[in-house]
N, C-alpha and C positions, 0 to 999 in steps of 0.2 A: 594919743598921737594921731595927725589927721594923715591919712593916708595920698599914695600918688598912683600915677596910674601906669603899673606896669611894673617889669623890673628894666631899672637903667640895666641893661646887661653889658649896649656896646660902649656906657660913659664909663663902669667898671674895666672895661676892658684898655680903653684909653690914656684911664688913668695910669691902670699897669706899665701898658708901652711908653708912657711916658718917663715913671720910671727908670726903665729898664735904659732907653735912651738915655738919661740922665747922667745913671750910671756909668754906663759905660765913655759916655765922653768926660766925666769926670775923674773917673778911677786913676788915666794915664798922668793925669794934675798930678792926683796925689800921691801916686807912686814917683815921680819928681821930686816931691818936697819931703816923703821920707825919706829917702835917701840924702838931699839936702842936709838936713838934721838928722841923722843918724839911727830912725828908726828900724832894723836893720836886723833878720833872724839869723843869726851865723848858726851853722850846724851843729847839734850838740849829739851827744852819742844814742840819746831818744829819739831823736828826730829822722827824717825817711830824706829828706834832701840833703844834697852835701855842698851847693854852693849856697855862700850869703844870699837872701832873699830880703827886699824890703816888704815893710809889713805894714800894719796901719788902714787897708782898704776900707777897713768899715767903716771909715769917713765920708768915702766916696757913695758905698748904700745908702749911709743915711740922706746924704744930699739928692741922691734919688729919689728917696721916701717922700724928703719934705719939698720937693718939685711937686711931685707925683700929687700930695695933700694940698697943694697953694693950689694947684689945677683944679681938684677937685672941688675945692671953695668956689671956686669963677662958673664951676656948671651948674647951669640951672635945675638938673636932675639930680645934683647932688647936693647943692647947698642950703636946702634944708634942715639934711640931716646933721650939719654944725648948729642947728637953731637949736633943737632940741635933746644935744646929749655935747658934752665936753668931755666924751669917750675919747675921739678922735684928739684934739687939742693933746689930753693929756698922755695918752700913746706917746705924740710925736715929741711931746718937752720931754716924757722921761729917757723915750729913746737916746735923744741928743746928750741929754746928762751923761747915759751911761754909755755912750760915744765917745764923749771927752774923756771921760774914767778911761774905757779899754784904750784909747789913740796914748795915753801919759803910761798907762801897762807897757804899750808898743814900745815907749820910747825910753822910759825908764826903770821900767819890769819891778812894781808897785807887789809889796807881802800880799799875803792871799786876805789876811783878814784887814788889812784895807780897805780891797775890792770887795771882799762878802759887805762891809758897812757901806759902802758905796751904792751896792746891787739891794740892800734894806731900803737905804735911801730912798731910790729910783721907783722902788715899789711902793714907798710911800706917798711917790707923786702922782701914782696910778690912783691911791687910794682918797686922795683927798681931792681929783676930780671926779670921783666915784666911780670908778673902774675897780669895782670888787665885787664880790659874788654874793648874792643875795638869795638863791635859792637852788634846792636841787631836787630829783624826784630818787626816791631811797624804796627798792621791794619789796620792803618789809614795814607792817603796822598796817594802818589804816581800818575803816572797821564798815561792815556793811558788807554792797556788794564793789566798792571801792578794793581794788590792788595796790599795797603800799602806800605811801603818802609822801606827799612835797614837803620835806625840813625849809624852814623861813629862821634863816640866821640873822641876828641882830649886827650892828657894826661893827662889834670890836670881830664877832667871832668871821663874820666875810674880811673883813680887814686883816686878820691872822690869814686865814686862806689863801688870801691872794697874796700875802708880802711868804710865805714858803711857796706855791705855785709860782712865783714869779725866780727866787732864788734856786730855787729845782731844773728850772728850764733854763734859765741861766747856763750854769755851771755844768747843765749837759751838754749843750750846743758846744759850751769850749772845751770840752771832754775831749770831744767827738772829732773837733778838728785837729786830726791830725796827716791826712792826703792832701793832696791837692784840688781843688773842687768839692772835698767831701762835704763841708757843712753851707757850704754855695748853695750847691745841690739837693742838701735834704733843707738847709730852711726855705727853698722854692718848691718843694714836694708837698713839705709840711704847711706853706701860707696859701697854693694851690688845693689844698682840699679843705685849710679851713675857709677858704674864700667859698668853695661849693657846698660846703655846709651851711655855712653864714648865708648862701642866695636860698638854698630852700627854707630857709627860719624867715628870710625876709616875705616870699612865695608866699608859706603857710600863714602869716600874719595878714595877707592882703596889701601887703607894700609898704607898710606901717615906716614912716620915715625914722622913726625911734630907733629899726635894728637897723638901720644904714652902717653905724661904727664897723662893728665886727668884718663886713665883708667888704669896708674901703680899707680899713688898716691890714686885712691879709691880702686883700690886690695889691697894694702898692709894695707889701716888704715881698711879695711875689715876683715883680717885675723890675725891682731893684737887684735880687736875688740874683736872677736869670740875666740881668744886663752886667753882673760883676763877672760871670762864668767864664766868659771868653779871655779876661786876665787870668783865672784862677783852677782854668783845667788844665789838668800836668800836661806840658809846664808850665808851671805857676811861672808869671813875672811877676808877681805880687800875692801876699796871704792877707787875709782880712784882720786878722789879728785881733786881741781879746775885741776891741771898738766894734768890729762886726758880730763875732760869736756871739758875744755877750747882747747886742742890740738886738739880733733876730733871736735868740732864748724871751727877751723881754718884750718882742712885739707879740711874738707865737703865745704867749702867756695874757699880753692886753689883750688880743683879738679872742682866743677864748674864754676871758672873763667876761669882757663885753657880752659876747654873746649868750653866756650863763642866762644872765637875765631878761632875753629875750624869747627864751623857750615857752609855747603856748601850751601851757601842762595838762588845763580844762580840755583841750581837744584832744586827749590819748587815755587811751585805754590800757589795761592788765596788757592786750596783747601787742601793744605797740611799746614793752618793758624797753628794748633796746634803743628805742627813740626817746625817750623819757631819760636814760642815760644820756643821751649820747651826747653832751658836753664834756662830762669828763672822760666816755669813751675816745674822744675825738682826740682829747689832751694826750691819752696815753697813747692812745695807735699813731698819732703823727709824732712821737716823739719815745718811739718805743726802742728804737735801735742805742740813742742817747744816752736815754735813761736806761737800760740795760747792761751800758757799756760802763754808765757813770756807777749803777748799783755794783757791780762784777771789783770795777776800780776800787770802791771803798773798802768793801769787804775781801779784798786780796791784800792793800797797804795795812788794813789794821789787822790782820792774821800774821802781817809779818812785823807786827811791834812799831810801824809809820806811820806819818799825818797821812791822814784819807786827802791832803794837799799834793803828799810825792808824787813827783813826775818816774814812769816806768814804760818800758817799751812789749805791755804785753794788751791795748786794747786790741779791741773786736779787727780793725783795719789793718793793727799788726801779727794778729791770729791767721789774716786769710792772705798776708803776702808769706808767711811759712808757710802754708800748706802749697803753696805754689802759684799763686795769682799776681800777675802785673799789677803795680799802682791802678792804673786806669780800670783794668777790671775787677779789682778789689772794689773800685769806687762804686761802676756802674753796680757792681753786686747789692753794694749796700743799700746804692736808689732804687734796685727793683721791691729788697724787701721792706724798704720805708714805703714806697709806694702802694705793695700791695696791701699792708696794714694800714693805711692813712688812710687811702679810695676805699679799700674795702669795707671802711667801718662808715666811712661818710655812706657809701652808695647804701649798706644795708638800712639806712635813716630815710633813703630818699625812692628808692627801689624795693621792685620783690623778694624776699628775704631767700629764699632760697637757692632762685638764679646768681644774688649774688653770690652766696656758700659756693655753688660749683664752681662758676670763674674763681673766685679766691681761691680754692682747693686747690684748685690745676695750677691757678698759680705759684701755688707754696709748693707744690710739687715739683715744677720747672726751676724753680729759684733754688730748691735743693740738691737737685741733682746737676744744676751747674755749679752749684758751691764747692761740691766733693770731689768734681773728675776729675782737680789735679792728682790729687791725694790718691786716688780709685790708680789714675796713673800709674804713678810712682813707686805704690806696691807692687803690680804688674811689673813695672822694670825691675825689681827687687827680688822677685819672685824665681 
């Protein structure tokens, strides 16, 4: 791939605000037209709102995304990178498919294995423009004075990888929403640190226009993200509904697949193990609250004899409104600890490994001991 000179950082940046602009002057559209037609979350005894809310917004993301993507076609610093990879292309068709999927959930609340054959679908669109994973570096093997060794998966077995990576992020992202702002919020945590990961892979290559995909598809679902916010922090006048959750799981999953194959494995060493991960580290730490929440979900519904599908009012965001936290600082809570696992594990890829340990430390520290004072409280009054 013939390289460019530099990194586009401020056309990356561009493209986001565009976005994010797009966004948000389109979200008030389409919260008009669900309501219109009837897309419409009346309160049910799991849910944290108690008036009707229209739903549907992640129609309005997406049209930011695919603003955000037409733009970055027209720049000259960016439109090469469509010459030589149909990463990006296929992001953005599979997004919109499984937009349309969650907007017809919105509106006419689609069985869950439906939407699972939908969400196979989708990843299959990933896969047939070749957004699947073709290699990773594993600790173990190698021989010599070689550490570990690069597994090189054939197609079917990246193709398997990526159609469950892609259904895993999924179904976590719509786990997860259940506040106001919450999955707003963490898929712009989580598309901002894969966007910073993605610029050092693009750095490390020497500008190689081949890794452009990874870090234009997590600017853009970044600034799409962040431009929905302002409808979607309590109070919500609109929720993004499956058409959102479901598209930021499926971008968060193209952007690090994409970038799988971009990692320069020949230039790392035994002691750089954690950057030789850090693909799939990136996947888990930016979507660790999710998947936490979504793992905890399964294994509590089928301990009680239920589809790992029932709806129950006991995630992570309805754990820290009993212990005593507002909606809002439930939420922010959640963003600092997405944040500090997201950044922290990008920076230790890009930074000194051990400055970053102490800032993260301190930070898991602070994020703990405000998670608990209501609780520390309330004994206190008890007492």
């Amino acid at each position: 791939m013939p390289p460019t000179q530099g990194l586009p950082i401020r056309e990356y940046l561009l493209v986001a605000l565009t976005a994010a602009a797009v966004t948000f002057l389109l979200t008030g559209v389409v919260r008009r037209v669900a309501i219109r037609i009837g897309a419409i979350a009346n309160p049910r005894a799991r849910d944290v709102h108690v008036t009707p809310i229209p739903r549907m917004g992640g129609i309005g993301i997406f049209l930011g995304v695919a603003a955000a993507m037409g733009l970055a076609h027209q720049l000259p610093a960016l439109s090469r990178g469509f010459d030589f990879s149909f990463d990006s292309l296929g992001v953005l068709l599979a997004a919109g498919v499984i937009s349309l999927i969650g907007a017809l959930d919105d509106r006419f609340e689609l069985d869950a294995w439906t939407k699972l054959a939908g969400q196979v679908m989708c990843a299959g669109i990933l896969v047939i423009f070749g957004v699947q994973w073709v290699s990773f570096w594993v600790p173990w093997g190698g021989g010599g004075e070689s550490f570990g060794q690069v597994l090189v998966l054939d197609k079917n077995q990246g193709a398997l990888l990526t159609v469950v990576l892609v259904v895993v992020m999924v179904n976590a992202m719509n786990f997860v929403d259940g506040l106001d702002g919450l999955a707003g919020g963490l898929g712009f945590i989580a598309a901002a640190a894969t966007c910073s990961f993605s610029l050092g892979l693009l750095d490390s290559s020497g500008g190689d226009v081949g890794a452009y995909p990874p870090a234009l598809i997590a600017a853009t679902l970044a600034g799409a993200c962040l431009g929905f916010l302002p409808y979607n922090f309590q109070p919500a006048k609109i929720f993004m509904g499956d058409s959102g959750s479901m598209m930021i799981g499926l971008m968060l999953a193209g952007a690090t697949t994409s970038a799988s194959g971009r990692v320069p494995y020949p230039q790392f060493s035994g002691k750089d193990a954690l950057a030789l991960l850090s693909p799939l580290v990136v996947v888990a730490a930016v979507l660790f609250v999710p998947l936490l929440d979504l793992i905890m979900a399964v294994v509590r519904r089928t301990r009680r004899g239920e589809s790992p599908f029932a709806a129950d009012k006991m995630h992570l965001h309805h754990r820290l409104l009993e212990i005593g936290h507002s909606q809002r600082r439930a939420v922010l809570l959640i963003y600092l600890w997405a944040g500090l696992l997201a950044f922290g594990a990008v920076s230790v890829t890009l930074f000194d490994s051990v400055a970053v340990f102490w800032i993260v430390g301190f930070g898991f520290l602070l994020a703990t001991l405000v998670s608990v004072i209501p609780r520390l409280r309330s004994r206190n009054r008890t007492a």
